[in-house]
C-alpha positions in Angstrom: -55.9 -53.7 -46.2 -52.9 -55.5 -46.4 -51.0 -52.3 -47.6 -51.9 -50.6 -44.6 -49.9 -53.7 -42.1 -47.4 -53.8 -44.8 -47.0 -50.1 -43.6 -47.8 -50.5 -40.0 -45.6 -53.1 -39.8 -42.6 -50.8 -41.8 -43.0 -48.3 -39.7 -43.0 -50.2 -36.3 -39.7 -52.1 -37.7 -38.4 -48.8 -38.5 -38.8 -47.1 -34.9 -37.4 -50.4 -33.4 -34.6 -50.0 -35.2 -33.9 -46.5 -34.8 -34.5 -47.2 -30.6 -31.7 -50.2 -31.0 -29.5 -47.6 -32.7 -30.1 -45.3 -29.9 -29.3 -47.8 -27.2 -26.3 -48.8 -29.0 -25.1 -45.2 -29.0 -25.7 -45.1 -25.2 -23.4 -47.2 -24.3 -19.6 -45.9 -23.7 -16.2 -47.4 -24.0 -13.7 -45.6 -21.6 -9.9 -44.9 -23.1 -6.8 -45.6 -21.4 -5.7 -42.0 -21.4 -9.0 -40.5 -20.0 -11.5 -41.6 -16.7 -15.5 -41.8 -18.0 -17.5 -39.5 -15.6 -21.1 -41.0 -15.4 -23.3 -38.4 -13.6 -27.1 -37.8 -12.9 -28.9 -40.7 -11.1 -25.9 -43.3 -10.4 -27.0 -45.1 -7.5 -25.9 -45.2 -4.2 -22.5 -45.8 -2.0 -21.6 -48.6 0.1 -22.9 -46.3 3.4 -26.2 -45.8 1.3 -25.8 -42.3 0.4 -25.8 -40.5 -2.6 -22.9 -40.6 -5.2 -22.6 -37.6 -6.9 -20.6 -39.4 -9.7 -19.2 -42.9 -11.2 -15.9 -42.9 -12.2 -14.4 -45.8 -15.2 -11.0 -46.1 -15.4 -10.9 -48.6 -18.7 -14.1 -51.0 -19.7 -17.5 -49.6 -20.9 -20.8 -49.2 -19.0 -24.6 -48.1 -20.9 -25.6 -44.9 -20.2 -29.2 -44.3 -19.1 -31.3 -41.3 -21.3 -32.2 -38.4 -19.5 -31.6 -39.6 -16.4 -28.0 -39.4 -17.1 -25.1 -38.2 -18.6 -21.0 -38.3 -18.9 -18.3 -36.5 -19.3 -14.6 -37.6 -19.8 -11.5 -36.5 -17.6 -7.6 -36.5 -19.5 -5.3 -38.4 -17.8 -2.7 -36.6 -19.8 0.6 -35.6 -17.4 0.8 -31.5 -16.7 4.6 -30.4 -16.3 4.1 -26.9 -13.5 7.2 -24.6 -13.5 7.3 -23.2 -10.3 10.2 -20.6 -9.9 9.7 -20.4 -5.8 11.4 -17.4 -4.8 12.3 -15.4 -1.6 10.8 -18.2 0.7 11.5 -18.4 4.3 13.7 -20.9 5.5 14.0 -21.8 9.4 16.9 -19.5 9.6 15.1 -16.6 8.9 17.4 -16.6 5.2 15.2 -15.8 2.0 15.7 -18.9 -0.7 15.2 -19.2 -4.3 13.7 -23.1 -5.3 13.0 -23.5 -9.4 11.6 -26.5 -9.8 9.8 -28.3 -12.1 6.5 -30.6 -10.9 4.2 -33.0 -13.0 1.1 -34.0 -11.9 -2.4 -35.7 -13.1 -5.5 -36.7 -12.1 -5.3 -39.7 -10.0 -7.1 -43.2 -11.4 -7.7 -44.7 -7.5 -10.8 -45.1 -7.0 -11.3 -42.7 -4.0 -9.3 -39.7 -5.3 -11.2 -40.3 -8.9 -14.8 -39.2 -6.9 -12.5 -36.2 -6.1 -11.3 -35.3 -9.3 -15.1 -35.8 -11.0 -16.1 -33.1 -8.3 -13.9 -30.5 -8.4 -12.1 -31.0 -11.6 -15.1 -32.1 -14.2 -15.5 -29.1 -16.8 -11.6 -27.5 -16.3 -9.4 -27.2 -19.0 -5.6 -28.3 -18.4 -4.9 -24.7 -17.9 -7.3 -24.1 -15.1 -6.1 -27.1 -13.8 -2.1 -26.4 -14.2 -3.0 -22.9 -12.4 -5.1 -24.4 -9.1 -2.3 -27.1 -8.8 0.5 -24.8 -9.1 -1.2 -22.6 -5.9 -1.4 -25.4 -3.8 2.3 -26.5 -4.9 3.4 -22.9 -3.7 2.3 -23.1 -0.4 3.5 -26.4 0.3 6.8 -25.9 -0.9 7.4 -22.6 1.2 5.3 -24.6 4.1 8.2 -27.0 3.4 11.1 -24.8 3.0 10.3 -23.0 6.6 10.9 -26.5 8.5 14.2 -26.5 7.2 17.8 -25.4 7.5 19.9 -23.9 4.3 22.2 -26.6 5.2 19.9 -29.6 5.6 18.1 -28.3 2.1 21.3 -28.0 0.0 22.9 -31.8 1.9 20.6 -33.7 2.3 18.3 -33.2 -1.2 16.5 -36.5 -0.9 14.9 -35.7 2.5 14.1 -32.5 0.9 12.3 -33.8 -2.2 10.6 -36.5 0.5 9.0 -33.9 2.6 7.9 -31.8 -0.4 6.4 -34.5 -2.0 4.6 -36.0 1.2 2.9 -32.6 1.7 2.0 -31.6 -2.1 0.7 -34.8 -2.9 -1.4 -35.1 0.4 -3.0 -31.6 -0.9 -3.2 -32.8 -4.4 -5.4 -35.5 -3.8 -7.8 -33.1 -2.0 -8.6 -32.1 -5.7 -8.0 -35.4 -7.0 -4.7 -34.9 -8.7 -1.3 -37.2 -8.1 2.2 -36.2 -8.2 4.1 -38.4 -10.6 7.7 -36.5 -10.4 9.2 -33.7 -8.5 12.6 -32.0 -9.8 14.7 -29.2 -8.1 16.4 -27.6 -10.7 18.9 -25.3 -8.1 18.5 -24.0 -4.9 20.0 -20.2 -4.3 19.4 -17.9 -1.6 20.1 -13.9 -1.7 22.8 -13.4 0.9 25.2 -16.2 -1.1 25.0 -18.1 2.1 24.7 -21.5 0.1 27.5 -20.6 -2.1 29.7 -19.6 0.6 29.1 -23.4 1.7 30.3 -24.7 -1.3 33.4 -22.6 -1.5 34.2 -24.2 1.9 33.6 -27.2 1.2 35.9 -27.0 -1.8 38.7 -25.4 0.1 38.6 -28.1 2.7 38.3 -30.6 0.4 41.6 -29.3 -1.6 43.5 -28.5 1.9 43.2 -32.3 2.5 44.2 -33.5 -0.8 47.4 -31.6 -0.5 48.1 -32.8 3.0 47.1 -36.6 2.4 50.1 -35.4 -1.0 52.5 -34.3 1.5 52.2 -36.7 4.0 52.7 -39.7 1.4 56.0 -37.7 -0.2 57.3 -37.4 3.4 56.7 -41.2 4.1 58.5 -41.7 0.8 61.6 -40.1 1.5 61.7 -41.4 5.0 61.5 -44.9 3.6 63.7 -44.6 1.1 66.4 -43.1 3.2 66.5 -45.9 5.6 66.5 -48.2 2.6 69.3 -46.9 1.9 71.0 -46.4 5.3 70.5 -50.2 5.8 72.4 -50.8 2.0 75.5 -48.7 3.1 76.1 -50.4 6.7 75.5 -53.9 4.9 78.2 -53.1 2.2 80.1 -51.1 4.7 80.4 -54.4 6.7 81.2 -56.3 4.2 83.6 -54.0 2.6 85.6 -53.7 5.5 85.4 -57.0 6.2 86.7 -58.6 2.8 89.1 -55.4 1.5 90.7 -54.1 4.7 92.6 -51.6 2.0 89.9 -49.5 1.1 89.5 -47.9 3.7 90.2 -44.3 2.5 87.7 -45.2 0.0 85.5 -45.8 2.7 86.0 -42.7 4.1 85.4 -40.8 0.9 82.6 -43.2 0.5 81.6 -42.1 4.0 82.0 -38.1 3.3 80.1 -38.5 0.3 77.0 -40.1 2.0 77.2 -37.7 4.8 77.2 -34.6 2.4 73.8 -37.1 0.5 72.5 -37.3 4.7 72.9 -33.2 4.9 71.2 -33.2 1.4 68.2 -35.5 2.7 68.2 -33.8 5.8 67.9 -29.8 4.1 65.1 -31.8 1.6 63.0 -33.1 4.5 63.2 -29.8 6.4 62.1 -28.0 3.0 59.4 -30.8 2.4 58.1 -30.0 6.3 58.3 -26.3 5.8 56.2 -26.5 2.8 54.1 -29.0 4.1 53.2 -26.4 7.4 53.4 -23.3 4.4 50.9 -25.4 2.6 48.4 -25.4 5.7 49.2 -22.4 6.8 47.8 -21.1 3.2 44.9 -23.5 3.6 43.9 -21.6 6.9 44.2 -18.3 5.4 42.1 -19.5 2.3 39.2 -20.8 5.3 39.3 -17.7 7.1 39.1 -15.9 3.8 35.7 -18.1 2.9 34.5 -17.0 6.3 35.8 -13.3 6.4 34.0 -13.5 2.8 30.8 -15.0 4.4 30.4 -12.5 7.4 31.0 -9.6 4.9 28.0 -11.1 2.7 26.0 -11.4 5.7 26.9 -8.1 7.5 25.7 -6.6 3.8 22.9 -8.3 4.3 21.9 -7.0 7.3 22.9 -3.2 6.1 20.2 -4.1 3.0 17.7 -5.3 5.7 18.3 -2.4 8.0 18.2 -0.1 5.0 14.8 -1.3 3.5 13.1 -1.2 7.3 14.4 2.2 8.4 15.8 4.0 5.5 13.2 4.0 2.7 10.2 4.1 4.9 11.8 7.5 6.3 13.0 8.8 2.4 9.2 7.9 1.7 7.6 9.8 4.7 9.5 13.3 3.7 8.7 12.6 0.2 4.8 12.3 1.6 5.3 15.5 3.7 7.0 17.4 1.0 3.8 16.7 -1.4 1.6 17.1 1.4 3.4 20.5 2.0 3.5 21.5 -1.8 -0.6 20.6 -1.9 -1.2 23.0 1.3 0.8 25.9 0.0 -0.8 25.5 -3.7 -4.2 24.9 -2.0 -3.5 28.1 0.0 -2.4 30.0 -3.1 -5.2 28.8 -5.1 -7.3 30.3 -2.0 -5.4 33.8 -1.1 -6.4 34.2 -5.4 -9.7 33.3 -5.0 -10.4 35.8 -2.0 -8.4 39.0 -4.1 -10.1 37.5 -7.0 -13.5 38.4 -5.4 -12.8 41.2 -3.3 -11.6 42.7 -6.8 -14.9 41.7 -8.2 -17.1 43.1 -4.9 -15.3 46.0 -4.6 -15.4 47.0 -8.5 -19.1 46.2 -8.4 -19.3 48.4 -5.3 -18.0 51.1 -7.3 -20.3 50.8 -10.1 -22.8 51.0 -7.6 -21.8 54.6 -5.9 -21.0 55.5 -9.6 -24.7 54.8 -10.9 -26.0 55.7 -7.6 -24.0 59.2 -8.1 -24.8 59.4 -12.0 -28.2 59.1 -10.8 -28.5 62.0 -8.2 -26.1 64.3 -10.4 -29.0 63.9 -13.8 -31.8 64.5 -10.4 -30.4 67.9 -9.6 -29.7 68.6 -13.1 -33.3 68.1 -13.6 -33.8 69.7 -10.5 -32.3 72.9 -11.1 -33.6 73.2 -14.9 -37.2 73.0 -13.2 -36.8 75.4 -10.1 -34.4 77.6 -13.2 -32.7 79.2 -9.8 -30.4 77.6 -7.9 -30.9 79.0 -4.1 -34.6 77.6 -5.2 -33.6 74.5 -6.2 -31.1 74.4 -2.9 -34.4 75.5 -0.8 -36.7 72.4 -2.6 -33.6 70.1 -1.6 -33.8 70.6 2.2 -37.8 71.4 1.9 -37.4 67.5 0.9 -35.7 66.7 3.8 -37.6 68.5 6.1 -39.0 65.5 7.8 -35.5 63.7 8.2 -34.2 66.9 10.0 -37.7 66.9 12.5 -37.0 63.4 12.8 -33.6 63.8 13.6 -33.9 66.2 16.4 -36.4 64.0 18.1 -34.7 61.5 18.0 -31.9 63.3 20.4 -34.4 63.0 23.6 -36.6 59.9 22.3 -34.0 57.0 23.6 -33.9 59.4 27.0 -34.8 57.0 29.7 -35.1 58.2 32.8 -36.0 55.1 35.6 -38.0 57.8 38.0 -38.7 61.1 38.6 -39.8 62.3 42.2 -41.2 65.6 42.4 -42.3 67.3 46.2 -44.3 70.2 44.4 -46.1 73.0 46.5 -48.6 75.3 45.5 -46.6 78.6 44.6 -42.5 77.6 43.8 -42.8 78.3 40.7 -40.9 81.2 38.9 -44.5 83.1 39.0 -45.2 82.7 42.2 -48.2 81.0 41.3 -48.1 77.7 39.4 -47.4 74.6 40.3 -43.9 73.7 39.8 -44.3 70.4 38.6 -45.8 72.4 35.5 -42.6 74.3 35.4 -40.9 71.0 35.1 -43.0 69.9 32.4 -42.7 73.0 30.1 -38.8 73.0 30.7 -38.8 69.4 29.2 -41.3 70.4 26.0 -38.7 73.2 25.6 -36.2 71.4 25.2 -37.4 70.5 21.8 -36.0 72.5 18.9 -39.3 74.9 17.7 -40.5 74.4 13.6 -39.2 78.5 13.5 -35.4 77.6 14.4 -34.8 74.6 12.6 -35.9 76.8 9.2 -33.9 79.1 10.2 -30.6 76.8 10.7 -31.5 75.8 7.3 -31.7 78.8 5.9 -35.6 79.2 4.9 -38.5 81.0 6.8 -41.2 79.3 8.4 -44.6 80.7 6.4 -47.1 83.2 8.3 -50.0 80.5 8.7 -47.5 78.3 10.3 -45.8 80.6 12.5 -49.6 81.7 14.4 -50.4 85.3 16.1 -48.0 87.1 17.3 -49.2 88.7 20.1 -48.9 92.5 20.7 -46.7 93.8 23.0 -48.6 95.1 26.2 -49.2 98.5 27.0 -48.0 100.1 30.1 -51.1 100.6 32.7 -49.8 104.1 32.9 -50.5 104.9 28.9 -54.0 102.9 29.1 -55.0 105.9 31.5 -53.0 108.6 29.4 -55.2 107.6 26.3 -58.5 107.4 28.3 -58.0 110.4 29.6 -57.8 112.1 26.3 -60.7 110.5 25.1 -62.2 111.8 27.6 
């Protein structure tokens, strides 16, 4: 007896233990590089609805069995190449924007829900490629508010307004933007470039003149330096050696011969001064001839793609088109030759089997009647009834509407007879007789058919010549 509590009691320790185990393992310590998703039954919100998840951002928290379960989310930054090209800027002017952005999934508390509805499950891929759509549209969204000029100046107003609107989407999904980096910005008709080659030029032009102007100041300066040093020892020259005065005036030929000197070097420094601006113009209407060249190319590209390759690929349409019809038509005129051939030689078999056929008949024909007028005479003996038939048929489709007949006793030919009679006998012998159509066909009608003949009449006057001598 006290074996079996010994065992009782084992076993009960034993299944205590394992559900401490399990109630150890159900409980879940959160990394810093990851957000614990706890989902199932979680409770309610502060507006006492539903949460569809609890989101930890470090600490721990016991998981329920079967009621619920968790998931983790990486907090790991994704670095999204987007190479943004041909977008739409406010001038109408197709731009090229590589840039580089890094995003990951947000640990506010908010944007976390967010991120544990739509984002629980997705690998970084999936999640690289739905954040790099939304980044597209935003950017382009972006770039269409601006001008070329504004976007290639002023590039921290730029980065502000594309960051504003892609994060304000991001969070939708429960992502962040942590950095945003525009690697270049280009555009197809060199517009942006042409800026910068005039900005260059202008920036050179002033350098030289801000040069010239200081060399010209120089030289001024130091001329009247020096004009001021000859009239103070001039002065004092003349005033303490009153016997050097040719040497004066050689003194003075000399510095007026240095004055022309100064003077021809001035004049050369302000001619090359107004040759250097003058060469600074040309180089700015260069730039600009150079910019409206790109631009009126661009505009012969546009015009081209619009009007010119729509129309090359309508004729190339109607030339296929054309080629189908005329091989479809081909493909018919063969067809019909192809079976008119076909009817026509199976025609001809016909009539030659049908001939073959009557030919081995009046062979046959002829070896059995072993004459050939009799053979000739069975022939139309056969067709006998066709002929009959024949000439009935000549007054059968006779229609005649009304006949009106004023008949008196005695107009006939005899004197005697009616002449509607007359009438009648005329129609019934109008009827080829049996006797003549044998005869157009070359045979003779037999005796029985033909009936008595009847005999010729006598004359009254030999009726009483043979009485008379039987008497």
């Amino acid at each position: 007896m006290e074996n079996y509590i010994v065992i009782i009691l084992a076993v009960a320790a034993f299944f205590v233990f394992i559900l401490i185990v399990s109630f150890f393992r159900r409980y879940k310590r959160c990394p810093s590089d990851r957000i614990l998703v706890i989902y199932g039954k979680v409770g309610k919100g502060a507006e006492k609805e539903s949460v569809s998840a609890r989101c930890i951002h470090g600490g721990a928290a016991f998981i329920w069995p079967v009621i619920q379960d968790y998931s983790f989310l990486d907090l790991t930054p994704i670095s999204i190449e987007i190479n943004l090209t041909n977008a739409l800027s406010k001038q109408n002017i197709r731009v090229d924007v590589p840039s580089r952005f890094t995003v990951g999934i947000s640990t506010e508390p908010g944007i976390m829900t967010n991120a544990a509805e739509r984002l629980l499950g997705l690998t970084q891929t999936d999640i690289s490629n739905l954040a790099k759509d939304i980044i597209f549209g935003q950017l382009r969204l972006v770039v269409a508010t601006m001008d070329i000029e504004e976007i290639n100046s002023n590039r921290d107003k730029f980065l502000a307004a594309v960051s504003s609107n892609v994060e304000a989407e991001l969070k939708k999904i429960g992502l962040k933007l942590i950095n945003v980096n525009v690697t270049d910005i280009n555009d197809e008709s060199g517009y942006i470039e042409a800026l910068g080659k005039e900005a260059a030029a202008k920036a050179i032009n002033d350098a030289k003149k801000t040069v010239a102007e200081k060399n010209r100041d120089g030289s001024i300066g130091e001329a009247n330096a020096l004009q001021d040093q000859r009239v103070q020892v001039a002065s004092a020259d003349a005033t303490a050696v009153e016997g050097e005065n040719t040497a004066k005036i050689t003194i003075a030929n000399s510095n007026a011969i240095r004055r022309e000197q100064e003077a021809e070097a001035e004049r050369k420094a302000v001619a090359a001064e107004k040759v250097t601006q003058a060469k600074a113009l040309e180089e700015a209407y260069a730039a600009e001839r150079a910019a409206e060249d790109a631009r009126a190319e661009r505009d012969r590209s546009s015009q081209k793609a619009d009007i010119v390759i729509p129309a090359m690929i309508d004729k190339e349409k109607i030339e296929i088109a054309a080629e189908a019809i005329a091989e479809q038509t081909r493909r018919h005129a063969k067809g019909e030759a192809d079976a008119i051939y076909m009817k026509m030689e199976a025609e001809a078999k016909g009539i030659l089997e049908i001939l073959s056929k009557q030919a081995d008949g009046f062979k046959q024909l002829v070896g059995a009647a072993k004459d050939p007028n009799s053979a000739v005479m069975m022939m139309i003996a056969d067709k006998l009834p066709e002929l009959v038939k024949t000439q009935v048929e000549a007054i059968k489709n006779l229609k005649i509407d009304k006949i009106t007949v004023w008949d008196t006793m005695g107009s006939g030919k005899d004197g005697k007879s009616p002449a509607t009679a007359n009438f009648l006998s005329g129609m019934l012998g109008s009827i080829p007789p049996m006797e003549e159509l044998f005869k157009m066909a070359g045979m003779e009608l037999p005796d029985y058919l033909k009936g008595k003949k009847k005999e010729p009449e006598e004359p009254q006057d030999a009726v009483e010549v043979k009485d008379e001598e039987k008497e």
